[in-house]
C-alpha positions in Angstrom: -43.0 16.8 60.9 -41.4 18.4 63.8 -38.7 20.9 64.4 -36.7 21.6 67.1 -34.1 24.7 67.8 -31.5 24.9 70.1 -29.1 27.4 70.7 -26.2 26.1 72.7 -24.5 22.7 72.7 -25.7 21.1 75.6 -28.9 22.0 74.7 -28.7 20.1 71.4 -27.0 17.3 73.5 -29.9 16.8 76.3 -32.4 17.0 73.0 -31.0 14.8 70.9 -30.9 11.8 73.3 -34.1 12.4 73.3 -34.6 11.1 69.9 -35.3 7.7 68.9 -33.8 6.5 65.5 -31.3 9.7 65.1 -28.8 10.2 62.1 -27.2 12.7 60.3 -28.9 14.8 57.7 -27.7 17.3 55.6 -29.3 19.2 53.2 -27.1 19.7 49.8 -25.8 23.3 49.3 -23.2 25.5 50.4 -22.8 28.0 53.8 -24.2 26.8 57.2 -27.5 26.2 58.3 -28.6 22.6 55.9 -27.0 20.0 58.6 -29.8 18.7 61.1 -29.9 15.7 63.3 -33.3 13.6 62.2 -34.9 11.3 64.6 -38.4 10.3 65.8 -40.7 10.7 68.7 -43.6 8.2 69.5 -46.8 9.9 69.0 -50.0 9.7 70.9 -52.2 6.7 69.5 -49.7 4.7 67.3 -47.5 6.0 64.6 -44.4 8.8 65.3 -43.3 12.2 64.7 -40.5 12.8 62.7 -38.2 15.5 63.9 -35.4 17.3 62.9 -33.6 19.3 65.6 -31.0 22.2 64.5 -28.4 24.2 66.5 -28.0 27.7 65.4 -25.2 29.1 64.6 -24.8 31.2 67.4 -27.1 32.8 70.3 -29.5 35.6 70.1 -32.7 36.6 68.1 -31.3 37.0 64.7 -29.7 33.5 64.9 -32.7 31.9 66.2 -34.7 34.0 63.5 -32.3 33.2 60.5 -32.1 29.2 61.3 -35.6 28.8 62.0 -36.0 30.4 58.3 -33.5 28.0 57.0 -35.1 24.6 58.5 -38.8 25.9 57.4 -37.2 26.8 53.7 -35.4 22.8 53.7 -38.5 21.3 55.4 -41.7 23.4 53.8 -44.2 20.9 55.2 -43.1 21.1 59.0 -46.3 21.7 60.8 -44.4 22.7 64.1 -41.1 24.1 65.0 -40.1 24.3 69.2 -37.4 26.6 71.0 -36.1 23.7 73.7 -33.3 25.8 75.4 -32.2 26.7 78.8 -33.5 30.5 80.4 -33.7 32.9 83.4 -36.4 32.7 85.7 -38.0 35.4 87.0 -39.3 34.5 90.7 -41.7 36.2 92.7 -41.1 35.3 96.7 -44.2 37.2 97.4 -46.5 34.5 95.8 -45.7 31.4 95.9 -48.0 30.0 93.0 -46.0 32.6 90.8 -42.8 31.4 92.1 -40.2 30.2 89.4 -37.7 28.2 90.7 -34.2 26.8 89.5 -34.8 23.8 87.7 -38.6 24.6 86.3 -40.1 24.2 82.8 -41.6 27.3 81.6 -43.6 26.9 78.2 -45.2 30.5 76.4 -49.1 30.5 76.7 -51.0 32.5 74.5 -49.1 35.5 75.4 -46.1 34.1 73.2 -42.5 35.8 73.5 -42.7 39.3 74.5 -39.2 41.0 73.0 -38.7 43.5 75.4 -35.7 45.8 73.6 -38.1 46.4 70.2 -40.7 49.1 71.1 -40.4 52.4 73.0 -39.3 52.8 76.4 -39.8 55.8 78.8 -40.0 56.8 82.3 -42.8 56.4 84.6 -42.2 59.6 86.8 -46.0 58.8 88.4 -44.5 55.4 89.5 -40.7 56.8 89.2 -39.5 53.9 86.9 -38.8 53.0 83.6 -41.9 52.0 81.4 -41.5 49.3 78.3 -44.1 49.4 75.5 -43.9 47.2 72.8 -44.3 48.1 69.2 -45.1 44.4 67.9 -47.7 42.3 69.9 -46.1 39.3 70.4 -47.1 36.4 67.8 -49.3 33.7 69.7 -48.1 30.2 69.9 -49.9 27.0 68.0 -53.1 26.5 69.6 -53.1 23.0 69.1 -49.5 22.9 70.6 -50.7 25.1 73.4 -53.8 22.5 74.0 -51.4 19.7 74.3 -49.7 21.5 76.9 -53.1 22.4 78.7 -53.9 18.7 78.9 -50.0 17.6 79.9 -50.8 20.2 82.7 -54.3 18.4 83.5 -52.4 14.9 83.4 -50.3 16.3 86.6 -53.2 17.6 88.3 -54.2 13.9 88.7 -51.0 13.4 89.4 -49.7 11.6 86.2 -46.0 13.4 85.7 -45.1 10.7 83.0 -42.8 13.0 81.1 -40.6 13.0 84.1 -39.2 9.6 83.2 -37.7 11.2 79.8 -35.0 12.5 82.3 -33.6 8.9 82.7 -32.3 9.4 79.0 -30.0 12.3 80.0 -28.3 10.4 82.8 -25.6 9.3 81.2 -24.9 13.3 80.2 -22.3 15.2 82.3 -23.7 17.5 85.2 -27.1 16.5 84.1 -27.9 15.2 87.6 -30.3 17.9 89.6 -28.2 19.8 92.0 -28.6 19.2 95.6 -31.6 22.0 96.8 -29.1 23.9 99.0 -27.4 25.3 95.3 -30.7 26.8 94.6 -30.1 30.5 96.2 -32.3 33.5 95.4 -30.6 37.1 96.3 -32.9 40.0 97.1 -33.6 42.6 94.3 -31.5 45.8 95.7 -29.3 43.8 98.5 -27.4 41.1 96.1 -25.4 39.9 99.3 -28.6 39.2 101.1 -30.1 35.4 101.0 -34.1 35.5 100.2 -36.2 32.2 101.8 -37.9 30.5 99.0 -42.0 30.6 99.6 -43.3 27.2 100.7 -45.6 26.0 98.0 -47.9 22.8 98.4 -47.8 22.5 94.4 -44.2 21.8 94.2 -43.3 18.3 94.9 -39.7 17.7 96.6 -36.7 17.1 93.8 -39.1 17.7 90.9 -39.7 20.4 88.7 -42.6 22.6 88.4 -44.2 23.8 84.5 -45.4 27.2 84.3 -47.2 28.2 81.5 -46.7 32.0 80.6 -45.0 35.1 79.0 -41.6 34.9 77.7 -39.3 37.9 78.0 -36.8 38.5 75.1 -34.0 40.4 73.9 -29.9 40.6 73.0 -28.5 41.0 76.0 -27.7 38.5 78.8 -29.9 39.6 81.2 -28.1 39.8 85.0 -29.9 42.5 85.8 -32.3 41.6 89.0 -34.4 45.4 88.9 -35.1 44.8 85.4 -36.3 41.2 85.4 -38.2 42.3 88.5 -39.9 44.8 86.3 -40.3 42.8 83.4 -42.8 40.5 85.8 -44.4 43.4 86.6 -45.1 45.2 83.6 -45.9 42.1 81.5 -46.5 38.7 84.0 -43.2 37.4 82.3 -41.9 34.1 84.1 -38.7 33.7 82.0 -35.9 35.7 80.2 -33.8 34.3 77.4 -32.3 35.2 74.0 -34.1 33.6 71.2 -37.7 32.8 71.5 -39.0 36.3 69.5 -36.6 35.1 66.6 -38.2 31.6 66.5 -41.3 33.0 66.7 -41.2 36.1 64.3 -39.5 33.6 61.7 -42.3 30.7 62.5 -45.2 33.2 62.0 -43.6 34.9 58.9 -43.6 31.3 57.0 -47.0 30.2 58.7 -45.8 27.7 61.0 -47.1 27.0 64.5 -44.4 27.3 67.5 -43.8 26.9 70.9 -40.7 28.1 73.2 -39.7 25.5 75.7 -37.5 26.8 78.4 -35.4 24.7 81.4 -35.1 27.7 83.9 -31.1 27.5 85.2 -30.3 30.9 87.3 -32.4 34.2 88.4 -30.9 36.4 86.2 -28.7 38.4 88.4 -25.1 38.5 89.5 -24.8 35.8 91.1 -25.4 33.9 87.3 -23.6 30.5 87.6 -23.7 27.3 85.2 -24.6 25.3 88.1 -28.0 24.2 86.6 -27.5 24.7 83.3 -27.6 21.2 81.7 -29.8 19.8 84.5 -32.2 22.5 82.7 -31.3 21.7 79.6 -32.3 17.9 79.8 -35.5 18.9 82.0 -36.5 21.0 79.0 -35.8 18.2 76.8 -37.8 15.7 78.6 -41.3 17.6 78.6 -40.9 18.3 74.7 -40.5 14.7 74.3 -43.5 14.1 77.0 -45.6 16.6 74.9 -45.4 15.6 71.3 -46.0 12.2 73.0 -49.5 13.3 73.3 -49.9 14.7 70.1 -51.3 12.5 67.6 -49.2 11.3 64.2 -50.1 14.1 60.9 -51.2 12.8 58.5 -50.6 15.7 55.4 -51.0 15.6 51.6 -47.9 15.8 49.6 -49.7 18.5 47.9 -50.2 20.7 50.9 -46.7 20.7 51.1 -46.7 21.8 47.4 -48.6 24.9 48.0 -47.2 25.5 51.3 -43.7 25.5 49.4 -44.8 27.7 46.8 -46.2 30.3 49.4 -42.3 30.3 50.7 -40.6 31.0 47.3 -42.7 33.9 46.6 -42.4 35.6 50.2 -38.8 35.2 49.9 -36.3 38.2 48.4 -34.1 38.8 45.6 -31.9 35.6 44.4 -33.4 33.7 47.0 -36.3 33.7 45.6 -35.6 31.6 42.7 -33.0 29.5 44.7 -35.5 28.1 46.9 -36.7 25.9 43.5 -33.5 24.4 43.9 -33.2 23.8 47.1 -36.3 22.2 47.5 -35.8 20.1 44.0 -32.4 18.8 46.1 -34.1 18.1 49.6 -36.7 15.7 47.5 -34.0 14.1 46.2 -32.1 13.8 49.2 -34.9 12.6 51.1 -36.1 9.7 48.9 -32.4 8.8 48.9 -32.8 8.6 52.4 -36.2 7.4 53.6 -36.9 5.6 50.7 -40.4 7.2 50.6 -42.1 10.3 49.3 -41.9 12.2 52.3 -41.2 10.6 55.1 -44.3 10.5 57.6 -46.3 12.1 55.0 -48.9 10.5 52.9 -48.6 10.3 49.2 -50.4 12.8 46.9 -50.7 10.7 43.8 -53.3 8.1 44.3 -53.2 5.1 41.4 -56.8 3.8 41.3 -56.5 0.8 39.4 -57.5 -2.8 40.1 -54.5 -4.6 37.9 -51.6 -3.4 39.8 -48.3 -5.4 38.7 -44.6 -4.3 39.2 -43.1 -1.4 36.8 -42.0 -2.4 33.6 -37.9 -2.6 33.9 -37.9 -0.4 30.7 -39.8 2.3 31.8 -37.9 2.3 35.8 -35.2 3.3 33.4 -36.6 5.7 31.8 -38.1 7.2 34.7 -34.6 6.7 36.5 -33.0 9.0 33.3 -35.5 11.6 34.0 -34.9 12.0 37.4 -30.8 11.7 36.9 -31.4 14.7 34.5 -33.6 16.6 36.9 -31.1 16.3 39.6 -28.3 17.4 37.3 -30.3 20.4 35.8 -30.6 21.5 40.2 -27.1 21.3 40.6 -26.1 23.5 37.6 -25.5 27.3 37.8 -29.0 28.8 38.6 -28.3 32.2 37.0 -30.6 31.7 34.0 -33.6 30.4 36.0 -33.0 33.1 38.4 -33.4 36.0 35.7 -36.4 34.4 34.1 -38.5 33.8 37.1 -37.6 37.1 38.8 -38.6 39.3 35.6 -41.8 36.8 35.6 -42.8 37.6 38.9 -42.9 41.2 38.6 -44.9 40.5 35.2 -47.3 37.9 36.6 -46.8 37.0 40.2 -50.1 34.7 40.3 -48.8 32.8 37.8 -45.2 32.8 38.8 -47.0 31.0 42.5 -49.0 28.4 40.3 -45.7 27.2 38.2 -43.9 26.8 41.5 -46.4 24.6 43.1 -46.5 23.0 39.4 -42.6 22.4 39.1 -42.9 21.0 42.9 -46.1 18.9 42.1 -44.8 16.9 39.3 -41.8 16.2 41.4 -43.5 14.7 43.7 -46.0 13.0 41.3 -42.8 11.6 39.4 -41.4 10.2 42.6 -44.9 8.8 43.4 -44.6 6.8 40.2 -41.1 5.5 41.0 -42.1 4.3 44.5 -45.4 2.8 43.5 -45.9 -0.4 41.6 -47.9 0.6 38.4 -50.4 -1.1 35.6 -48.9 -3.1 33.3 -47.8 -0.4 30.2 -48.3 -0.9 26.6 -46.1 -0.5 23.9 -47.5 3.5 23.3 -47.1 4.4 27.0 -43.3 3.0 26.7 -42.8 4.6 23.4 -44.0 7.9 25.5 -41.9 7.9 28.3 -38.9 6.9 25.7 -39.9 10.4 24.2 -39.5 12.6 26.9 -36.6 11.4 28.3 -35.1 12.4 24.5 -36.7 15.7 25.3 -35.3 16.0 28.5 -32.2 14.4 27.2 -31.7 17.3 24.5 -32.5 19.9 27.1 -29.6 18.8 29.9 -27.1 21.1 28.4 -29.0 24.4 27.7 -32.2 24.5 29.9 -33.4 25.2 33.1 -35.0 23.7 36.2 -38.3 25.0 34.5 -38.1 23.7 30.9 -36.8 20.2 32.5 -40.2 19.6 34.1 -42.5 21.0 31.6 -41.8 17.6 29.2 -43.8 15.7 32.2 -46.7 16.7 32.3 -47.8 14.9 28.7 -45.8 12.0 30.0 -48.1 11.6 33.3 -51.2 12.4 31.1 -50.2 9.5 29.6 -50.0 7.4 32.2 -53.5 6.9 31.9 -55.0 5.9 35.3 -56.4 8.6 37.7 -53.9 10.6 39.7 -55.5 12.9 42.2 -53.6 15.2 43.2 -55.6 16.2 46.5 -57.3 19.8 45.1 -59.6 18.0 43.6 -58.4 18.2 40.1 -57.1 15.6 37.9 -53.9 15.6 36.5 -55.5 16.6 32.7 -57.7 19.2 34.1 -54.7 20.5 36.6 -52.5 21.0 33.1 -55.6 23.0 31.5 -56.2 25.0 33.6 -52.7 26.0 33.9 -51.3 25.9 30.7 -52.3 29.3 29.5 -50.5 31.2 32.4 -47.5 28.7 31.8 -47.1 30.1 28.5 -47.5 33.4 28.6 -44.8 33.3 31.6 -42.4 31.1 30.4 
């Protein structure tokens, strides 16, 4: 699972034709920040990536920051999430290999997004300039998204640019057509009336774009200041200027996720700053992060690594949100089987039947299992104030045990949806008679319970199930509840 940030509208535009198979989806809450466009992306060897791509509310860092938060709170098991958005180059006429030109891809190497306004700046009066130095090293990208752009750069070394055809899916956009090469115009540093001559480079091919790989510089501001930018490739080899990239990646690396900032390069960041380029960059951008997660190959994650990863979010987050967070992943679940008529999309399932007499569900217990699931849907749409006092006064009693229930509430939400998707062993009368008491439990605890006390009744119900569910840690189902139970208790 994929996610994708933009920040203005015609960079969501250029990415979302990008997309194969894209709809609506919108995650169920209140405020902005749950409404995504969801499509997929081949991916190398057979299978696809699904993606969901997001614009942020507005530009800047904490926008970038606060929506990259949201999509990885919605979507816990995203493995990835990419800044595609437009930037400032940063050229350097003196050597032409360096040279960033309108129109170019720039992707962040290892050096990641370098946030130039947070950290302490001075002057140099040895040099007689100002001197930037950063309080934060900057957070590294994924490697494995960083190889995958490593061998896309190999491809084109043997001359294979096949990302280049993504452009062809823009074409129908307005103004996405690459200006004519006489709109490119560079202005010298200290005389802004004064045309500079572009170095000739025998790497750049005629009416195509170049990729650089390296440093991203970041702040708040617009940047149309030509000294500073000039200075910024100095100080820190920086090949690109923008507004978001630190927020993505602050936000990506706070919630253990891998990212990458993708950048179409559409002026020189000086005052002669036009929109000329700007959604010619845009779909350029847009292209190459189609053309790499082409070459990565299809995930293939366990459910339950999803459960954990999940859990790991609800306890990092603050306050209220904190206990939210059960909801609003209890409601994405939902959602999403509503949607994709799976578990989890892409993702493999976490409950494994091992059984050699498979037959369709009993119509009885699809009900039952149906009632369960209408009660656990109502219980996450109900006013969360109880739940939120008892888990936040368990946390601070027991936080180890407050992470195990969460991945426990999430697990056996998953493991009931398993059982509704799957086709099951024929049930006898006691495993009926089972589920028909739980869903009376459940039943009798609609009005006055919790999230919590709604999902404890299933654990004996899957112990009864009575085939082997492995739940990908190795553990059954029986021996999961065991060990758990104690802490369960004394918590709850």
């Amino acid at each position: 699972m994929i996610g994708i940030i933009t920040a203005l509208e015609k960079e969501y535009v250029a990415m979302s034709v990008m997309l194969d198979d894209a709809n609506d989806h919108t995650i169920p809450g209140d405020g902005a920040g749950r409404r995504y466009l969801r499509g997929t992306i081949p991916a190398a060897s057979g299978g696809r990536h699904t993606v969901y791509l997001a614009l942020a509310t507005d530009m800047g860092n904490n926008a970038s920051a606060i929506r990259t938060s949201q999509m990885l709170q919605h979507f816990p098991a995203m493995k990835h999430v990419l800044m595609v958005a437009i930037a400032g180059g940063v050229p350097n006429p003196a050597k032409a290999e360096d040279h960033v030109r309108l129109g170019d891809v720039v992707v962040s190497d290892r050096g990641g997004v370098v946030q130039y306004d947070l950290g302490k700046e001075e002057f140099d009066y040895v040099d007689k300039r100002p001197k930037f130095t950063s309080r934060f090293p900057p957070r590294p990208p994924s490697a494995e998204l960083l190889e995958a752009v490593r061998l896309l750069r190999a491809s084109e070394l043997r001359g294979d640019r096949t990302w280049l055809k993504y452009l062809d899916r823009a074409a129908r956009l307005p103004n996405s057509a690459r200006p004519a090469d006489d709109a490119d115009k560079l202005y010298d540093t200290y005389q802004p009336d004064r045309l500079m001559e572009h170095p000739i480079d025998l790497q750049r091919i005629p009416g195509q774009p170049r990729v650089f790989l390296g440093i991203i510089g970041s702040s708040d501001s617009l940047q149309r200041n030509p000294v500073l930018r000039d200075e910024l490739r100095r100080q820190h080899g920086i090949k690109a200027i923008e507004m978001e990239g630190a927020g993505v990646a602050d936000a990506a690396w706070q919630l253990e996720c891998g990212y990458l900032v993708i950048r179409g390069v559409c002026d020189y960041c000086d005052s002669h700053k036009n929109d000329v380029w700007q959604e010619y960059a845009a779909a350029v951008a847009a292209a190459y992060a189609r053309g790499l997660l082409a070459t990565l190959p299809a995930e293939v994650e366990s459910a339950m690594k999803d459960t954990d990863r999940s859990a790991k979010t609800v306890f990092d987050m603050r306050g209220q949100q904190v206990e939210k967070q059960i909801n609003i992943n209890g409601n994405y679940i939902e959602d999403n089987i509503r949607d994709d008529g799976n578990i989890m999309g892409d993702h493999s399932r976490s409950t494994v039947i091992k059984n050699n007499s498979i037959a369709p569900l009993d119509p009885k217990v699809q009900r039952a299992l149906a009632e369960i699931q209408r009660h656990l849907r109502q219980a996450d749409q109900r006013d969360t104030r109880e739940l939120v006092d008892i888990v936040r006064e368990w946390r601070e009693r027991d936080a180890d045990a407050f992470i195990e229930l969460c991945g426990m509430v999430d697990g056996l939400r998953h493991t009931l949806i398993n059982l509704q998707s799957c086709d099951l062993p024929k049930m006898d009368q006691d495993l009926r008679d089972a589920i028909a008491e739980v869903t009376e439990v459940v039943k009798s605890e609609a009005d006055g319970g919790t999230g919590l006390e709604l999902s404890i009744p299933l654990v004996p119900l899957l112990l009864n199930y009575k085939v082997n569910l492995d739940l990908g840690s190795g553990l059954d189902l029986r021996q999961w509840w065991e060990k758990i139970r104690e802490k369960l208790m004394r918590g709850a």
